[in-house]
Backbone as CSV, one residue per row, in Angstrom:
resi,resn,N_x,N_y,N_z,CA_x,CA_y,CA_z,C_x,C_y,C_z
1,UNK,0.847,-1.177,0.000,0.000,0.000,0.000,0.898,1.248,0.000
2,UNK,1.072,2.095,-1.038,1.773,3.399,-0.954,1.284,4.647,0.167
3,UNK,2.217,5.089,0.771,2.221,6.080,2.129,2.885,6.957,1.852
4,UNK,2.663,8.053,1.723,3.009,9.444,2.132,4.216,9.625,1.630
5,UNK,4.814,10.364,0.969,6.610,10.578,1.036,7.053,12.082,1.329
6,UNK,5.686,12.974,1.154,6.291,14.633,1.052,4.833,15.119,1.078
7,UNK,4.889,16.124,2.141,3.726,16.813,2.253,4.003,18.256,1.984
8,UNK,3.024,19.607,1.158,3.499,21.075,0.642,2.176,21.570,1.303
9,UNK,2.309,22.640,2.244,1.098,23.445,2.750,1.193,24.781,2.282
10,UNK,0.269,25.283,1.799,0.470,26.434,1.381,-0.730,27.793,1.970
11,UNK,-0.467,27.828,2.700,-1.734,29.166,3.664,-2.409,28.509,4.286
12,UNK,-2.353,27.055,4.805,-2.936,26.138,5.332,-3.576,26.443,6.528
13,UNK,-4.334,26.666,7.305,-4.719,27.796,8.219,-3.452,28.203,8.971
14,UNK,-2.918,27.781,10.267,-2.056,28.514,11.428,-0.522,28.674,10.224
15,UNK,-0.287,27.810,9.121,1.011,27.527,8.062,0.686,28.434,7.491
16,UNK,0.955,30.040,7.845,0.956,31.026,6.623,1.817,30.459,6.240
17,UNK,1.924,31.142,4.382,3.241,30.508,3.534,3.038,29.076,3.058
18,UNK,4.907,28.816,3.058,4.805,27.592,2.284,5.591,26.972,3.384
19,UNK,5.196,25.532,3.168,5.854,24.433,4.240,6.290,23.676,3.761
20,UNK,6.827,22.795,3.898,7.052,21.042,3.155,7.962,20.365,4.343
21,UNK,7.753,19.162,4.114,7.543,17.907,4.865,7.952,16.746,4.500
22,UNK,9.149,16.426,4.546,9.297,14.540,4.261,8.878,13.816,5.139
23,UNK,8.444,12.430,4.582,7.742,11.673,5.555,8.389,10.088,5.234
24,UNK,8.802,9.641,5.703,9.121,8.304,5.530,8.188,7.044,6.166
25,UNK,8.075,5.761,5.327,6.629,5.293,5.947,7.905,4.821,7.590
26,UNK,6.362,4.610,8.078,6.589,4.429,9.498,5.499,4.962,10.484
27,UNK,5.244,4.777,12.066,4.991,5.707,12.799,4.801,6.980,13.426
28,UNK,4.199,8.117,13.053,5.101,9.592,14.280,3.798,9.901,14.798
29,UNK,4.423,10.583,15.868,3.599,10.962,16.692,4.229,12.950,16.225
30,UNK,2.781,13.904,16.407,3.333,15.053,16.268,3.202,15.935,17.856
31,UNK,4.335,16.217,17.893,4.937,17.093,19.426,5.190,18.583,18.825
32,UNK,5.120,19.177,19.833,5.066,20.987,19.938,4.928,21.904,21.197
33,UNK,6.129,22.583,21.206,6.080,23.503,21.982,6.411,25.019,21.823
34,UNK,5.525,25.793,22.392,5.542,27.035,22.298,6.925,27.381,22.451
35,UNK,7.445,28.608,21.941,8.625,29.529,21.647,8.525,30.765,23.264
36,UNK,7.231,30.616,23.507,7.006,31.872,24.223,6.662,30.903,25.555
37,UNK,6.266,29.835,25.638,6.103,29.014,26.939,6.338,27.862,26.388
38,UNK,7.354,26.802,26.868,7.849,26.248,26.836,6.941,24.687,27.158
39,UNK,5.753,25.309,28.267,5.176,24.155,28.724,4.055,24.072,27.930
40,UNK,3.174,25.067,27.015,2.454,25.170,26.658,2.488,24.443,25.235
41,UNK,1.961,23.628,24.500,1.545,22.863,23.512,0.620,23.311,22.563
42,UNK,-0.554,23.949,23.134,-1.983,24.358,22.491,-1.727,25.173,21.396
43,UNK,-2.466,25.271,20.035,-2.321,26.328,19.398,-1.050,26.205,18.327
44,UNK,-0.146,25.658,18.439,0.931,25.197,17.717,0.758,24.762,16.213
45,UNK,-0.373,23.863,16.466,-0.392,23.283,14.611,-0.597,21.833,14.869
46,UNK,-0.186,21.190,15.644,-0.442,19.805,15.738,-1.666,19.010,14.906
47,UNK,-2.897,19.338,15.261,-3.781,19.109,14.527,-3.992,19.238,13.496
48,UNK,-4.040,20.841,13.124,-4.022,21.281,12.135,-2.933,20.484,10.140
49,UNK,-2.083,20.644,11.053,-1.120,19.438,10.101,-1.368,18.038,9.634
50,UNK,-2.445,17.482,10.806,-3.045,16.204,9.944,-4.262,16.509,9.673
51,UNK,-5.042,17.137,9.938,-6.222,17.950,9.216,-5.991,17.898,7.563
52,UNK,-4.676,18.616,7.060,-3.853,19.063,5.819,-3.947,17.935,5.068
53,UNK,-3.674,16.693,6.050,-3.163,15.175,5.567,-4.604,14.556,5.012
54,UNK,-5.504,14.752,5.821,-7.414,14.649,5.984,-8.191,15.125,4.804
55,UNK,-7.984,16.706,4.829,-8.473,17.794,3.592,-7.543,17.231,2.291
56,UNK,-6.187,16.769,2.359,-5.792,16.728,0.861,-6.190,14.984,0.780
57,UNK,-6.690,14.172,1.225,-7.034,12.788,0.935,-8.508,12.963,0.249
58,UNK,-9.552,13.460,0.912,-10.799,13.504,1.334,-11.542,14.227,0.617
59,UNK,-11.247,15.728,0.894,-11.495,16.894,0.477,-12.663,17.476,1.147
60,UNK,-12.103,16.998,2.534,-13.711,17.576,3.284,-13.762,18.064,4.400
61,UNK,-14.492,19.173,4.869,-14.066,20.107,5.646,-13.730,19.795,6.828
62,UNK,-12.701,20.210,7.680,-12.262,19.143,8.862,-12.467,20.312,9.845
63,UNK,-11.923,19.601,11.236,-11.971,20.431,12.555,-13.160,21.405,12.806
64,UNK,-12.406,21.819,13.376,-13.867,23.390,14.093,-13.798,24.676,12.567
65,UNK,-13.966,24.482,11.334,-14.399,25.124,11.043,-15.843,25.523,10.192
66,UNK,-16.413,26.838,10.150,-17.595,26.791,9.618,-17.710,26.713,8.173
67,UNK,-16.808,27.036,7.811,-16.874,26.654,5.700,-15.116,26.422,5.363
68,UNK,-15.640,25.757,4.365,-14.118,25.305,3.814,-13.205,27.099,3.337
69,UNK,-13.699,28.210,3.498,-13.046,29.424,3.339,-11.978,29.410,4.698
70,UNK,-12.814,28.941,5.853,-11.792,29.647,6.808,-10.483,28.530,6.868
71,UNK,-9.993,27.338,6.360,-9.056,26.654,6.194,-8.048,27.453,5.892
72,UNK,-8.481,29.027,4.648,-7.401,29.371,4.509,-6.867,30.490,5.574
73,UNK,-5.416,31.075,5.038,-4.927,31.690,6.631,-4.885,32.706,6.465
74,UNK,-5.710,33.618,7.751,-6.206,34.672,7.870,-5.222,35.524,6.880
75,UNK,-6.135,36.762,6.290,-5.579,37.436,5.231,-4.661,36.826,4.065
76,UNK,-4.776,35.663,4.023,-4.712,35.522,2.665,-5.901,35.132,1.715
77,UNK,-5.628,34.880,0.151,-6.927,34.774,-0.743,-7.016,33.145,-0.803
78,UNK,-5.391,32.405,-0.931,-5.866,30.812,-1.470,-5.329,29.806,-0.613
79,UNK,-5.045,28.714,-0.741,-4.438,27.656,-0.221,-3.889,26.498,-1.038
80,UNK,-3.608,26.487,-0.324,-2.765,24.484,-0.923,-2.466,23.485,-0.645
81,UNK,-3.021,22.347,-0.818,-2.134,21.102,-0.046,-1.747,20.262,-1.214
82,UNK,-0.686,20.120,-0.957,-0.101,18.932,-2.194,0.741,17.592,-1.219
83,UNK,0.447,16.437,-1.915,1.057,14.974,-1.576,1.787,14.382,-2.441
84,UNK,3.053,14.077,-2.185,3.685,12.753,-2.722,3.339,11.579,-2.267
85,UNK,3.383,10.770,-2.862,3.246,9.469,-2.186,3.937,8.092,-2.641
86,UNK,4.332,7.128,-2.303,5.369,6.299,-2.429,5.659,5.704,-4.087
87,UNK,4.120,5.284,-4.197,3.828,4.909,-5.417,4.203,6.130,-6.809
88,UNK,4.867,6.935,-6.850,4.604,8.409,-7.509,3.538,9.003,-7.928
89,UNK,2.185,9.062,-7.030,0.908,9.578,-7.237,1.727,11.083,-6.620
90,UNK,0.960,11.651,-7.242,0.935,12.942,-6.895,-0.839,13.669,-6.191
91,UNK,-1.155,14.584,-5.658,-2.133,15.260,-5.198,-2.058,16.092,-5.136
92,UNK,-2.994,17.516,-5.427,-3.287,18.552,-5.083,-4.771,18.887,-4.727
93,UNK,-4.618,19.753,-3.560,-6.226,20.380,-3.607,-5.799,21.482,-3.382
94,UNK,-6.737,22.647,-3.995,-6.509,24.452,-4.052,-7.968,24.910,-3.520
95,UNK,-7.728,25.880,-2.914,-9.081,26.712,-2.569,-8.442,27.861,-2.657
96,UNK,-9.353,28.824,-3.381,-9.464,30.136,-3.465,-10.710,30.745,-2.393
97,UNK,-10.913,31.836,-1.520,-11.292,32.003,-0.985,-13.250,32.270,-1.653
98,UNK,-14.261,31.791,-1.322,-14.948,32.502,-2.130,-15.680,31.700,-3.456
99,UNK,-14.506,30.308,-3.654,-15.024,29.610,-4.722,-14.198,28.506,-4.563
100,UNK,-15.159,27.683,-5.909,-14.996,25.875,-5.411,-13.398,25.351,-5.117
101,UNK,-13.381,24.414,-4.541,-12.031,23.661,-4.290,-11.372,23.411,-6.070
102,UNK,-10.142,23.086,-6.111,-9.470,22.483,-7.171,-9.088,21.644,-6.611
103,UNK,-8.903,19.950,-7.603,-8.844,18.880,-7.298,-7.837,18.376,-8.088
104,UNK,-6.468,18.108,-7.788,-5.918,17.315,-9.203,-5.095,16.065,-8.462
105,UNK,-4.809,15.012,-9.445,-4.634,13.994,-9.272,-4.065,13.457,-9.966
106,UNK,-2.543,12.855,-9.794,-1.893,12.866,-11.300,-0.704,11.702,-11.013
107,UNK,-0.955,10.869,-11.963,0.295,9.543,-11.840,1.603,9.949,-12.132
108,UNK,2.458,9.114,-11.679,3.584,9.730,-11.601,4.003,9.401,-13.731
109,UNK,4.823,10.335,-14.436,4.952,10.943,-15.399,4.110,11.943,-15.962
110,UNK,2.787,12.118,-15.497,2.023,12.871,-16.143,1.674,14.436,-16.057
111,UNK,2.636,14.911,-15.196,2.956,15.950,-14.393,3.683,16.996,-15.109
């Protein structure tokens, strides 16, 4: 079964910007700690990051929000999640704020 190899967030809600992510198959657990409290965890992204993993499989609105608009991150217009995956599938999903998702899906050469 092909798993994950590279994850790209792009305005992903708390991920202003751009992110990326290697992933090797296996286990993880995701850990986080605040910059400003050390003990504090909350608010970080934890969730949010497999949410990313959720919304770019699925394409369906995850966590506490009320429309697939607020996924993207505050003051910006679009978003992005893109997947590699072992097999060379590729994934993308795009939202523009305002209008429908983009969906693409693409075997590896066809890119």
């Amino acid at each position: 079964m092909p798993h994950l190899t590279g994850l790209r967030v792009r305005n992903w809600q708390r991920f202003r910007g751009e992110h990326e992510l290697e992933v090797g198959s296996g286990v993880y657990a995701l850990v986080a700690t605040s910059k400003e409290d050390p003990r504090r965890s909350n608010w970080c992204g934890k969730s949010s990051l497999g949410a990313a993993i959720r919304w770019l499989l699925f394409g369906t609105k995850v966590m506490d929000v009320d429309a697939l608009d607020d996924l993207v991150s505050h003051g910006e217009a679009e978003l992005s999640v893109e997947g590699e995956f072992s097999d060379g599938t590729f994934a993308s999903r795009q939202r523009k704020r305002g209008r429908a998702q983009r969906d693409l899906v693409f075997e590896r050469g066809e890119v």
